[in-house]
N, C-alpha and C positions, 0 to 999 in steps of 0.2 A: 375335818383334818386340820389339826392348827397350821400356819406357814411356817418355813425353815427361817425366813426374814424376822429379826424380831426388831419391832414396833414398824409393821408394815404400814400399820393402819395410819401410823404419826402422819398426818400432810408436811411435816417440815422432811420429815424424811425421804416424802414422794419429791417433794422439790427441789431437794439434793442429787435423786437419783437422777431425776430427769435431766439436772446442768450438765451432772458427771457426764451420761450418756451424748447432750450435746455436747460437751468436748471430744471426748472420743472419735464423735461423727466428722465435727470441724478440723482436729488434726489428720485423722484419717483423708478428708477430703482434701485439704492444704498437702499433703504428704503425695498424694496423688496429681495432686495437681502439677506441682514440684517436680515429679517423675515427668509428667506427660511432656512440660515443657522442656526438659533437660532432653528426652528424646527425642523429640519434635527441632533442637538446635541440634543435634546430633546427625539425624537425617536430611536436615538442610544442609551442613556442614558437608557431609557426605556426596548427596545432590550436585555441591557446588565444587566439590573434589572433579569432578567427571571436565568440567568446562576449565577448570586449572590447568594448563599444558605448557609446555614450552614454547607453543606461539605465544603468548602475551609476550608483549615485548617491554615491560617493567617488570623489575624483579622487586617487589612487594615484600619478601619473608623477613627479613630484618628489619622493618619498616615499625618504628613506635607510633599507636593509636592514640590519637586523645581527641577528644569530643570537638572541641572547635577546629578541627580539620573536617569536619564533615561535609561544611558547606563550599567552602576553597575547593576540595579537593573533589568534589560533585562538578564546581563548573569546571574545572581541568577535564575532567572525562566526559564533561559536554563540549568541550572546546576542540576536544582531541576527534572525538566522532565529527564535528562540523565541518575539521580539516580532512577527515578521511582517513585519521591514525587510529583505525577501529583496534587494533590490537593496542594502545597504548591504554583505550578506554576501556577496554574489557578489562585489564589489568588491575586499573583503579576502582573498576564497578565489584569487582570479585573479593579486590581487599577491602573494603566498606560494608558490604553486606556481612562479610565473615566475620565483622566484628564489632559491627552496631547490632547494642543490644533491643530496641525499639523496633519491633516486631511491624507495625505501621510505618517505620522509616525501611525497611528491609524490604516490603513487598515494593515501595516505588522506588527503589534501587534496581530491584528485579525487575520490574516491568521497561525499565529504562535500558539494563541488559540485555534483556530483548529487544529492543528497541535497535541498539544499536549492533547485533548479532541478525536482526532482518534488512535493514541498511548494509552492512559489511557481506548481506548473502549467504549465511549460515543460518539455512532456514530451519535444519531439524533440530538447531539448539535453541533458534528466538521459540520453536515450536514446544519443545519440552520447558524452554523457561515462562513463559505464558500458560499452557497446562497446570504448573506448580502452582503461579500467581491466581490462577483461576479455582485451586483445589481449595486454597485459603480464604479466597473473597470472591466465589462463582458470580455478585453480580459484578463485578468489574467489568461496565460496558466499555469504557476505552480498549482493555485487553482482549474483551472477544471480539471487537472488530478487529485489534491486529492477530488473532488466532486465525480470520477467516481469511484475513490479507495473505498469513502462511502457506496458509492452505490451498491459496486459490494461487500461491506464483507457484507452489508444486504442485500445480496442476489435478489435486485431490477436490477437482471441483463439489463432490459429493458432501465430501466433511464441511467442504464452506457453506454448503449450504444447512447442514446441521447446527450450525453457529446462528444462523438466523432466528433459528424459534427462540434461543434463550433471550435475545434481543428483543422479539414483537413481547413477550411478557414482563422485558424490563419496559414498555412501552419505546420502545426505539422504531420510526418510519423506515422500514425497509424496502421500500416499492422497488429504490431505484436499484438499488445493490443487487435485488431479486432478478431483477430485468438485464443488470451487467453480467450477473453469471450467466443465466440464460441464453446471452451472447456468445462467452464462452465455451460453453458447453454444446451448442451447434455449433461452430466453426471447430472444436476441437474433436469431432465426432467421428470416429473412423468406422461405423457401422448406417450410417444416412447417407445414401445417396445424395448428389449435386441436387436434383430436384429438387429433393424432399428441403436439402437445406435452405435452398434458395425461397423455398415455399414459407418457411419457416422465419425466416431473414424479412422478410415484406412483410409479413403478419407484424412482425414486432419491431417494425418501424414505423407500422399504423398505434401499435401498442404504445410504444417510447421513442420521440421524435428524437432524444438527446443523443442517442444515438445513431444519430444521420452519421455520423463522418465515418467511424468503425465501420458500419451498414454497408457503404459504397465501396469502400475499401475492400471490404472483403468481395462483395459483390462484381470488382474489376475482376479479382483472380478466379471467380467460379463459372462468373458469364458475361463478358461485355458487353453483349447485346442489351443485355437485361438491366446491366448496369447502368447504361446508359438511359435507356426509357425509366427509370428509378430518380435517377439526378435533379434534384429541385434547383432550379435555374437562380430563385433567391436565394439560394444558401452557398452561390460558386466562393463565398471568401470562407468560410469553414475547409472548404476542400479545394483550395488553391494548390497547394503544394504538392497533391494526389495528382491533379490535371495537368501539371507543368513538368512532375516526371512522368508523364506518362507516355512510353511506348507510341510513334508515331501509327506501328500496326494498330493500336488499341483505339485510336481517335477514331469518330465516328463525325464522317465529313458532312454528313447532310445537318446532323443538332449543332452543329458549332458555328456554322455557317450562317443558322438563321436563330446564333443566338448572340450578343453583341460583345457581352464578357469573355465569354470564351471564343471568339474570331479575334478578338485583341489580344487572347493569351496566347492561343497557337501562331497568329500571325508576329506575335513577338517571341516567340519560340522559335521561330523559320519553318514550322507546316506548312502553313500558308504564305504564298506569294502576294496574294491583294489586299493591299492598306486596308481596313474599316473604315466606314466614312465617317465615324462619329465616336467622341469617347466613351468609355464602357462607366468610367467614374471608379474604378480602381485606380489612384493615382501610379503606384508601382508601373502598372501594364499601360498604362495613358501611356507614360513616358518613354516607357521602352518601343512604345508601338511609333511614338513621332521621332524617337533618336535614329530605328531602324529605317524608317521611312527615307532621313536624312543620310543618309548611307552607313550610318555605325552601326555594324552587327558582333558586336563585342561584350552584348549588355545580356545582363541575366540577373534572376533571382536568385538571393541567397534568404534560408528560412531558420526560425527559431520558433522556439515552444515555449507558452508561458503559462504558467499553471495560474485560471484566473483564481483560485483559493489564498493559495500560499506567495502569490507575486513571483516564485523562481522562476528564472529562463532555462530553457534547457536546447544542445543543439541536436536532438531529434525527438521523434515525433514520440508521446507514451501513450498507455491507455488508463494508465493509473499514476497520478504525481509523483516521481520517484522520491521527492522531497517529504510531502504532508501525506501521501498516498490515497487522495482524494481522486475519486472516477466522475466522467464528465467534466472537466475542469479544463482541455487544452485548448488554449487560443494561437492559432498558427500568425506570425508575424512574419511580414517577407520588408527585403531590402532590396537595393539594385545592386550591383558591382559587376566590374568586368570579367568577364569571362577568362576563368585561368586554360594559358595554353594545354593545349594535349598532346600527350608523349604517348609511343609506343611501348613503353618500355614494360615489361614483363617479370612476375616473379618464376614464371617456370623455365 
């Protein structure tokens, strides 16, 4: 059968055909490609329609774009989130992403937008803007630690824990964060008996010591007995501030009494009547223990939290750096000051 092609047989002609056919392929795939990205900004555009509202509290729409505003107007909305004008930063993060074209400058915009929508406490949009960022660049290990962060202050301790495995095969040490939910996850348990919890709670303070201070904590409110025979007598300045508000019913007079730290803290709280004969070497409680002694019963601790990661102070106690969001990290700092008077006075 001769061919319909004439002069198929020519190799100039086979290598014509072959260019032709790679052009066809190459525009067809340019053409395509064209498309996917034109919809791919479309559906982001869209995406970011939803978190656009009339809370923002800059009105962006008349705002002319140009390139050297990018980085000005980046730290503005990191300056604005530091002061805690989360709406003014959402504002700026939402106009910048909308209209920077640089795909790699858009997702750390977004991740940033989250960032500062899990700060401001709009957890189910840091949750979907982290999702998105994650759909584009699944290994972003910074983002799925704050996805688990999401997860774990809504309380979805399940899903935080599914954020882990992508972690152990981006090689990420998840021992301890394993062992934080696990905290979690029994004290928040409404189907475990006190026992069982308590049972559960010893175990994994033999498991993860860094968790002494949480451990006891929770251990006051389920069983002071228990809590009590628990309590590592070297570690009373981790859980000073637990022992000092603590309920005069909840004090256990026999371990205080033959322990010297804590005889100098209840006896400078007014529990106890009988001076210590010797100091504990907590200077705070030294001094309140010899000022009381001397007749000034005016004198008390005042406490602060310091996040040893990130250096912030904070004035109460967290279980996660509200700042950096780093677990195991608080260091309780106490002061002296005198005791403010106490009024009766009633909001009911």
């Amino acid at each position: 059968m001769e061919n319909f092609l004439p002069g198929y047989n020519d190799p100039l002609f086979s290598i014509l055909f072959i260019v032709v056919i790679s052009l066809i392929i190459s525009v067809a795939t340019y053409g395509w490609g064209l498309y996917k990205q034109q919809k791919e900004q479309g559906n982001l555009l869209k995406f970011l329609d939803k978190f656009d509202s009339a809370e923002c509290a800059l009105d962006t729409s008349d705002m002319p774009f140009e390139a050297h505003l990018l980085k000005p107007l980046s730290l503005l909305a990191k300056a604005f989130e530091n002061s805690g004008e989360y709406h003014k930063s959402i504002s700026i993060y939402l106009y910048l992403i909308k209209h920077l074209s640089n795909d790699q400058g858009k997702l750390e915009l977004m991740e940033r937008l989250g960032n500062t929508y899990l700060h401001a406490g709009f957890l189910e949009r840091a949750r979907s803007i982290y999702v998105e960022v994650l759909r584009k660049k699944p290994r972003n290990v910074t983002v799925l630690y704050e996805l688990g962060v999401v997860y774990e202050m809504m309380h979805q301790y399940d899903k935080a824990q599914e954020v882990i495995e992508p972690l152990e095969l981006l090689g990420e040490d998840t021992y301890d964060l394993k062992k934080f939910l696990e905290l979690l996850m029994i004290t928040s348990s409404k189907n475990t008996s006190i026992e069982e919890k308590i049972k559960k709670l010893k175990q994994l303070l033999k498991d993860e010591p860094t968790l002494y201070r949480q451990i006891i904590s929770v251990l006051l409110q389920l069983d002071t007995q228990i809590a009590w025979e628990t309590i590592d007598m070297e570690r009373i300045d981790e859980t000073l501030d637990i022992f000092w508000f603590l309920p005069n019913s909840q004090v256990d007079l026999d371990i205080i009494t033959s322990n010297n730290a804590l005889n100098t803290l209840y006896y400078a709280k007014g529990y106890l009547q009988k001076a210590p004969k010797q100091n504990c070497g907590i200077f705070s409680l030294d001094m309140l223990a010899i000022t009381r002694k001397g007749g000034f019963e005016e004198g008390e601790l005042l406490f602060s939290y310091l996040c040893k990661k990130c250096k912030q102070s904070f004035p109460v106690s967290f279980k996660r750096c509200p700042n950096c969001m780093a677990i195991n990290s608080v260091k309780v700092e106490e002061e002296i000051a005198k005791s403010s008077p106490k009024t009766n006075y009633s909001l009911l």
